[in-house]
C-alpha positions in Angstrom: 0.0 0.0 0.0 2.7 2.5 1.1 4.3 2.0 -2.8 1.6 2.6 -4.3 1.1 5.7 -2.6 4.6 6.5 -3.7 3.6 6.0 -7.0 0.7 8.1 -6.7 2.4 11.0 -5.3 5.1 10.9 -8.1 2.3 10.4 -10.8 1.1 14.0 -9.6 -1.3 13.3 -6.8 -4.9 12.6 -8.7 -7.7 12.2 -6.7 -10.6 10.0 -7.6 -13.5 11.2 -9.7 -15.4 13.7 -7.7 -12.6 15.4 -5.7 -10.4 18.0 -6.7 -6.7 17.0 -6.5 -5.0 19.9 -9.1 -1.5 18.6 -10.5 0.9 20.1 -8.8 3.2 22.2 -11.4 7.3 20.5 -11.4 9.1 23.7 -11.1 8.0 27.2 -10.7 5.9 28.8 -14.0 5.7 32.3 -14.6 2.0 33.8 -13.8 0.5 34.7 -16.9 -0.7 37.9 -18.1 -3.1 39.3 -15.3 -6.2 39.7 -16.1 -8.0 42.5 -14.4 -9.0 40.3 -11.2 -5.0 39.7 -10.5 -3.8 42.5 -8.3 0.0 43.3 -7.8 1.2 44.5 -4.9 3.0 47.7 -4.4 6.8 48.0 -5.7 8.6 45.6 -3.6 11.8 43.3 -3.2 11.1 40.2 -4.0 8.5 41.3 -6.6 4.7 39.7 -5.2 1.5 39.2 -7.2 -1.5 37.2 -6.5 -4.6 36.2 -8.6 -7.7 34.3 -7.1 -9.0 30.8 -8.4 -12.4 29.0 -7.2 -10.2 27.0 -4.8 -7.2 28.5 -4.0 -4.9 31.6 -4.2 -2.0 31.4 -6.7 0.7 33.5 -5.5 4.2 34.4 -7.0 6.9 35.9 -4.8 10.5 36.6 -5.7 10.8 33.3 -8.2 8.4 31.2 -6.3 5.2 30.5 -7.5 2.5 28.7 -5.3 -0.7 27.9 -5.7 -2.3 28.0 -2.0 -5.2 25.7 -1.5 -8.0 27.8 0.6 -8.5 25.0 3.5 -4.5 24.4 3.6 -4.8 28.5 4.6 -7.3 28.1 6.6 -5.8 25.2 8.5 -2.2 26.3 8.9 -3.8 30.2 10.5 -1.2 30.9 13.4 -3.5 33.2 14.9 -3.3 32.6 19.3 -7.2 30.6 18.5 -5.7 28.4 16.3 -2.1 27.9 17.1 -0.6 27.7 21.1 2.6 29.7 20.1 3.9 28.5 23.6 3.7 24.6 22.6 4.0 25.1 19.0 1.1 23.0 18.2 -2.2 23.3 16.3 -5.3 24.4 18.2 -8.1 24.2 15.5 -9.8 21.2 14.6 -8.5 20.5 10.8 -12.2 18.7 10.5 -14.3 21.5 10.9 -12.9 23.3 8.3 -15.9 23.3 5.6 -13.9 21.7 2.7 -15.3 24.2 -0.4 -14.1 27.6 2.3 -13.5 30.7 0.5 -11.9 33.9 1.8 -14.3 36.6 2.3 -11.1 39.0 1.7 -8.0 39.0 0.2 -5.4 41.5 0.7 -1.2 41.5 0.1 1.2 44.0 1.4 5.2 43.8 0.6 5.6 41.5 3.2 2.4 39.6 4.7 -0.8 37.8 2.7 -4.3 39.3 4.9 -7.0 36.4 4.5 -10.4 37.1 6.0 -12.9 34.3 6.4 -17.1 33.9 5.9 -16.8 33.9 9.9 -14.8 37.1 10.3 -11.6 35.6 11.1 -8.7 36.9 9.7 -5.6 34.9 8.9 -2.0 36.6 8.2 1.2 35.1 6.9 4.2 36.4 6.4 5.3 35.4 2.5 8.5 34.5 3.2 7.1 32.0 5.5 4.8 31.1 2.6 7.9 30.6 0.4 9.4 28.3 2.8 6.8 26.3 3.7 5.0 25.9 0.3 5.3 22.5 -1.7 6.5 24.7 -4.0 8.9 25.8 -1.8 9.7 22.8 -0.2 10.5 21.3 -4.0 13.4 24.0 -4.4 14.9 23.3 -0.8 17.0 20.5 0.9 16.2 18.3 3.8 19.6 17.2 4.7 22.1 19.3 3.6 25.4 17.0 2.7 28.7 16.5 1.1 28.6 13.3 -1.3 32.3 11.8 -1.4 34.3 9.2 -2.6 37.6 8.2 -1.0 39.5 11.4 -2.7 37.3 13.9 -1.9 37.0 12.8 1.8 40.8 12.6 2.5 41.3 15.9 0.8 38.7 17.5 3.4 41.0 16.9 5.5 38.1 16.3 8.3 39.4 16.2 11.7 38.6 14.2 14.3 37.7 15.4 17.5 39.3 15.3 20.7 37.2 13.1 23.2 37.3 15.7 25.9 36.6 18.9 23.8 33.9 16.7 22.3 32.3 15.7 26.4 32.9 19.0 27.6 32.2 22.0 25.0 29.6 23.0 23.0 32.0 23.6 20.0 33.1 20.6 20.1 29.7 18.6 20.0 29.2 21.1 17.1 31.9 20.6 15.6 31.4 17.1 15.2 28.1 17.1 14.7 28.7 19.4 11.7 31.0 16.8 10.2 28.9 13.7 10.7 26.0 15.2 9.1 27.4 16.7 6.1 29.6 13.2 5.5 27.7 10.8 7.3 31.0 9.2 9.3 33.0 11.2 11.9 35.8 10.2 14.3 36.6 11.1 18.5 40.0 10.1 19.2 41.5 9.6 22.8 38.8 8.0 24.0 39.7 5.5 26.8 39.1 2.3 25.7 36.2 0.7 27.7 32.9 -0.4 27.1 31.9 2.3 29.6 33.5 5.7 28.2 31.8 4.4 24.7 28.6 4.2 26.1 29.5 7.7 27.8 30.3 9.0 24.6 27.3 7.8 22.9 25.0 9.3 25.5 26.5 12.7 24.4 24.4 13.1 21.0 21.6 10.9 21.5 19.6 7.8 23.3 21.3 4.6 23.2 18.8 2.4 21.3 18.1 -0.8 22.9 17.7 -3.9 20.0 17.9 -8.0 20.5 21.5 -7.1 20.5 21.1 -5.6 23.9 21.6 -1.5 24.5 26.0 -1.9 24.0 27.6 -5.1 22.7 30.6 -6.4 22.7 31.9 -7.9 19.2 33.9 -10.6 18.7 34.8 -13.4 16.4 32.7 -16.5 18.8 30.2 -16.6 16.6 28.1 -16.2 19.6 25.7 -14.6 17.4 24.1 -16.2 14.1 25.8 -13.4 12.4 28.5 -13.6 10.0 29.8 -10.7 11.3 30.8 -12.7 14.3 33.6 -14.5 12.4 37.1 -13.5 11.1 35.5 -13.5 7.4 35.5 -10.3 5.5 32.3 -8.0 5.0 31.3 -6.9 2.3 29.3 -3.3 2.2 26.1 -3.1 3.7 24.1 -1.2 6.2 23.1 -2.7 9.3 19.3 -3.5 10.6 17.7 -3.7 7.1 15.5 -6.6 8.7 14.0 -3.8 11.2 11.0 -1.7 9.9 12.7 1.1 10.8 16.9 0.0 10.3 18.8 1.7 13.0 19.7 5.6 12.2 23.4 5.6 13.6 25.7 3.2 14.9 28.6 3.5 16.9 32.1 1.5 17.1 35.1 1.1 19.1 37.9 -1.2 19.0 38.9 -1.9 22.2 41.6 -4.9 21.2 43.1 -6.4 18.0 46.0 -8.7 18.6 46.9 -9.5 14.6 46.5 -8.6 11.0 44.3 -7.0 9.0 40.7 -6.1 9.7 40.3 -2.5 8.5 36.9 -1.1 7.9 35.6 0.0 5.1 32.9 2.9 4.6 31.4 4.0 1.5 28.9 7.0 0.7 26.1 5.2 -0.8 24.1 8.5 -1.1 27.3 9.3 -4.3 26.9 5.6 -5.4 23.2 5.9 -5.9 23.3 10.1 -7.4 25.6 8.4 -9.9 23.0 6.0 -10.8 20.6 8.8 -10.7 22.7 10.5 -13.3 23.9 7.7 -15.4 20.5 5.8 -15.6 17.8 7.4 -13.8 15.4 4.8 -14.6 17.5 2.2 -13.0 17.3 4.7 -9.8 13.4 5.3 -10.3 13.3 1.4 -10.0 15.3 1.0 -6.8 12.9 3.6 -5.3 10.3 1.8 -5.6 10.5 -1.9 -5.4 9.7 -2.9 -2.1 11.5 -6.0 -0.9 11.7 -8.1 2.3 15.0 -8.2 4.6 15.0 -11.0 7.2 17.5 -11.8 10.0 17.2 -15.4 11.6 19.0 -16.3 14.6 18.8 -19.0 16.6 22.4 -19.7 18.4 22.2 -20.8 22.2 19.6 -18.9 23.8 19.2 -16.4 20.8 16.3 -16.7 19.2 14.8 -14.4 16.6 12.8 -13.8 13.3 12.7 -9.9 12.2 11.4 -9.1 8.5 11.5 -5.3 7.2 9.9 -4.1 3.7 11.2 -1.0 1.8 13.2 -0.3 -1.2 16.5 -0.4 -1.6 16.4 3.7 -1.9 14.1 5.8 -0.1 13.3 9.5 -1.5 11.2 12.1 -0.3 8.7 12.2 -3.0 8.4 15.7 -3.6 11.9 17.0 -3.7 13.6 13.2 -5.0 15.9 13.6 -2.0 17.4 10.1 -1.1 17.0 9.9 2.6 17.7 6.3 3.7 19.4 3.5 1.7 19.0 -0.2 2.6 21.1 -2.4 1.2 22.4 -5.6 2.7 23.3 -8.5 0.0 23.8 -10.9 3.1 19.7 -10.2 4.6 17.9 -9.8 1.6 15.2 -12.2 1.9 13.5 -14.1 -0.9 12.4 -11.9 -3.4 8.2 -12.3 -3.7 6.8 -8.7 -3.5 8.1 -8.1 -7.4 6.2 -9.4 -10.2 7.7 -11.3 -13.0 7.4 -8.3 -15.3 9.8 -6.1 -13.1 12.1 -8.7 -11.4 14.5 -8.8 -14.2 14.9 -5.1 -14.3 15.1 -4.4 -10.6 18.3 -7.1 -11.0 19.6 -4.5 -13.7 18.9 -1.7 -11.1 20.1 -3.3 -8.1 23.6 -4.2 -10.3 24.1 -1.0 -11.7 24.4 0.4 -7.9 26.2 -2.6 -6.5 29.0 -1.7 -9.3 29.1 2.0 -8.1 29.2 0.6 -4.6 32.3 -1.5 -5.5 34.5 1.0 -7.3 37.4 1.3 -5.5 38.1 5.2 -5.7 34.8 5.0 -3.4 36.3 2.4 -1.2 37.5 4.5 2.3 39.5 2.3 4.3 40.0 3.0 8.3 42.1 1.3 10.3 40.4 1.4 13.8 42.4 1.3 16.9 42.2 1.9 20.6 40.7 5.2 21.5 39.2 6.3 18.0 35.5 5.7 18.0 33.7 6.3 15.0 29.9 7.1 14.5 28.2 5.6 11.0 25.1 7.2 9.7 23.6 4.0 8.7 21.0 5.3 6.8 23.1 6.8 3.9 27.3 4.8 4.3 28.0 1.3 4.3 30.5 -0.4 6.3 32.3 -3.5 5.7 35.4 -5.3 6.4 38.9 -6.9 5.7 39.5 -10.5 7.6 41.8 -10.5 9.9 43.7 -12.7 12.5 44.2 -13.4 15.9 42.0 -11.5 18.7 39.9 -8.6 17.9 37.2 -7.3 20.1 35.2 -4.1 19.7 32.3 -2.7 21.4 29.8 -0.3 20.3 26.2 0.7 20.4 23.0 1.7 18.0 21.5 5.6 18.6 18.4 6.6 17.4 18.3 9.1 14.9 15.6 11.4 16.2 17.8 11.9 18.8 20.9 13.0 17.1 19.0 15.1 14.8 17.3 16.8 18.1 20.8 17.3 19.5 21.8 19.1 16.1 19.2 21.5 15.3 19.2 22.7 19.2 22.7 23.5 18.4 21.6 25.6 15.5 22.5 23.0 13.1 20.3 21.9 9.9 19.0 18.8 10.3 
């Protein structure tokens, strides 16, 4: 069901017979020549017009042209009877709105839209609030704001890590790293003592420590004591972790606490860049991925482990009105059986799904890490894959899943975008 209401939304939202669902227009149109109902404003900077349509207003400011739907204006009003300021939260009941309102009154200055309603109400918004939180507006603007990278562009950043102490104890610090994890989705604290306790201190710092069947922080090691191949010496090939969960986990942390031996580096890759070069070089193939839904499944069932977890989503996830890629899920090793995918399409979605495993595989995206005591590093695991080298002799790391929300929360309350 939620695919097909994917589908519908990219289609261009239309409504069954007997409901008005207007297409929404791709990218900003010029108005047309008024006619002598559309009244500009007076000379301003961004330039404002509006006209009047039996439904809604259609309003162009600066470059950004909406078309306002009269109940979405009469149910977003932020008068203090419709909107508690103090808890930010909406005080009118959305379903006594009659559906076919009109404005009694319309009337634009150079910087707020005056609505007045059959009731006497009158309604004001400022426009550049209008122009940010438009679809129109939220089509020309981006969620998440990033860096996409392959293995060159991150090591010419130059990204630093942060210091563990500047990172527990300052503002800036927590900033600072914050700043780099979300713009590259991986970021590093170094001197951190090397204990399942200081990691699970550190963790605490940005966000909740999300509690899974792996417990709330887990110690890793090659015993197999999980039904998990990542509990052997074998290498890993690039994934992201939890794709069996409905909801995969946002962020996970790790720290190597001991490695008495060879090899085992990790390996990260940006799979938002692997999948905007599949976006470029066959958008189809991308269009595909986005919309497939297929089954993950992890199932355990080692000593007194026992467990059977399925998740459903596609490979990519987009926000369907700007195409922003916001979550990939891609795991080779959990993929369950594929039976959500008719004949007609399973072929193709092999196409898609090898098209992005070769972009995944280049090695100029290939970032290799050689993790040690006292460098933790933080994985956005909705967006970079993680794998790893085999290695020898005793290795043992310890590390934790966060929840997203959380970190995001922590962000934006620093005055980061998020």
């Amino acid at each position: 069901m939620w695919c097909q209401r994917l589908a519908w939304l990219l289609r261009g939202c239309h409504g069954s017979p007997g409901h008005r669902w207007p297409r929404l227009p791709r990218a900003p149109r010029p108005i047309l020549a008024a006619p002598a109902r559309c009244h500009p404003t007076a000379p301003a900077s961004p330039p404002c017009a509006w006209q009047l349509h039996q439904d809604h207003l259609e309003l162009r400011y600066g470059s950004t042209v909406m078309r306002l739907d009269f109940v979405w204006l009469r149910d977003h009003c932020r008068s203090a009877s419709c909107y508690n300021a103090k808890t930010n939260q909406r005080s009118l009941d959305t379903a006594s709105v009659d559906l076919d309102i009109q404005p009694r009154a319309v009337r634009v200055d150079e910087t707020t839209l005056f609505l007045t309603w059959p009731d006497g109400h009158v309604t004001r918004y400022g426009l550049e609030w209008l122009a940010r939180n438009s679809y129109e507006g939220q089509k020309q603007q981006v969620m998440h704001p990033r860096i996409l990278w392959n293995a060159e562009i991150y090591q010419q950043a130059q990204v630093p890590s942060i210091d563990c102490q500047h990172f527990l104890q300052t503002h800036e610090g927590l900033k600072e790293f914050l700043q780099n994890f979300l713009l590259y989705g991986i970021a590093f604290v170094e001197n951190v003592p090397p204990t399942k306790e200081d990691t699970e201190i550190l963790a605490k710092r940005v966000s909740i420590i999300r509690e899974t069947i792996y417990g709330r922080m887990w110690y890793f090691t090659s015993d197999f004591s999980r039904g998990d191949t990542a509990y052997t010496k074998l290498a890993l090939d690039r994934h992201t972790d939890t794709t069996y969960f409905q909801e995969p986990c946002g962020i996970q942390v790790f720290h190597c606490l001991k490695h008495e031996g060879t090899g085992g580096r990790t390996l990260l890759v940006d799979g938002f860049h692997a999948a905007e070069q599949v976006r470029l070089q066959a958008p189809e193939l991308f269009e595909l991925l986005a919309k497939v839904p297929l089954k993950h499944e992890y199932v355990e069932n080692v000593g007194d482990c026992h467990n059977h977890m399925i998740g459903v989503g596609p490979v990519l996830n987009v926000y369907p009105w700007n195409n922003e890629l916001f979550l990939i899920r891609y795991n080779n090793y959990d993929r369950a059986v594929i039976n959500t995918v008719p004949h007609s399409v399973v072929r193709r979605w092999y196409h898609a799904h090898r098209a992005l495993t070769a972009e995944l595989r280049r090695p100029h995206n290939e970032l290799w890490v050689k993790l040690k005591p006292g460098k933790a590093l933080f994985v956005d695991n909705w967006r970079v894959l993680h794998g790893r080298e085999a290695f020898t002799g005793y290795r043992q790391l310890c590390g934790c899943y966060l929840t997203r929300d959380d970190v995001l929360n922590t962000a934006r309350l620093l005055g980061l975008q998020a």
